[in-house]
N, C-alpha and C positions, 0 to 999 in steps of 0.2 A: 379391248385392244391390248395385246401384251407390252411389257415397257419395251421390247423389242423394236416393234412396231413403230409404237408411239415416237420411239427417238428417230427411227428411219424416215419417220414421216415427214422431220425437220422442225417437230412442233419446237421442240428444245436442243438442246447440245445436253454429255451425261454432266457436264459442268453445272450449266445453268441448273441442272433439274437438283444437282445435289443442292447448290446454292437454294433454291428455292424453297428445298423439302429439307434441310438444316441439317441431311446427312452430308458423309464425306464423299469424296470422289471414288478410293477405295470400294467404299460399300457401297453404292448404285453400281458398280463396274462387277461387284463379285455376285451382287444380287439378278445385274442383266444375265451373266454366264451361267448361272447357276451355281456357283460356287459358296453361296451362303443361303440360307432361306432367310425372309425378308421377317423384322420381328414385326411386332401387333403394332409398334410405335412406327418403324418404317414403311408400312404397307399404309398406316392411317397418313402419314406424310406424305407419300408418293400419289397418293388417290387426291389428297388437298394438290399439292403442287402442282398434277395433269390436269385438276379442273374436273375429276372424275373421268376422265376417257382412259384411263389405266384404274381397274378394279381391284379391290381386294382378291377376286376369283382368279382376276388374270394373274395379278400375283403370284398367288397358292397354286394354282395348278396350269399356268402358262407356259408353254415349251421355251427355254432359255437361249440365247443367243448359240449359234455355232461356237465351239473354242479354238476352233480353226482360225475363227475372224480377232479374234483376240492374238493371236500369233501373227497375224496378217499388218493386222494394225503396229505389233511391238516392231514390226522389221524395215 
């Protein structure tokens, strides 16, 4: 499942999941869009904090949020 996914689905908000995965709110928001790649240490937090229903693969090679909806959201 992509972290796309995963947050739409309502398992988390991108809050909680930073909070959980002991990044910041920034970087889950830049790693949803695609705007950073996710490092070895973020991908292994993000896979703990989902419970594993967000992969390392989904990570690395998961299509990124629209940046549309990032504009969407800021307005």
């Amino acid at each position: 499942m992509t972290l796309d996914a995963y947050l739409n689905s309502g398992a988390m908000t991108p809050a909680e999941l930073a909070r959980k995965s002991g990044l910041s709110a920034p970087s889950i928001s830049r790693i949803l869009f695609g705007e950073q790649n996710a490092s070895h240490d973020a991908i292994k937090a993000i896979v703990k904090a989902t419970g594993g229903k967000v992969t390392a693969h989904d990570l690395i090679f998961g299509k990124p949020r629209d940046p549309s909806e990032k504009r969407k959201a800021a307005a």
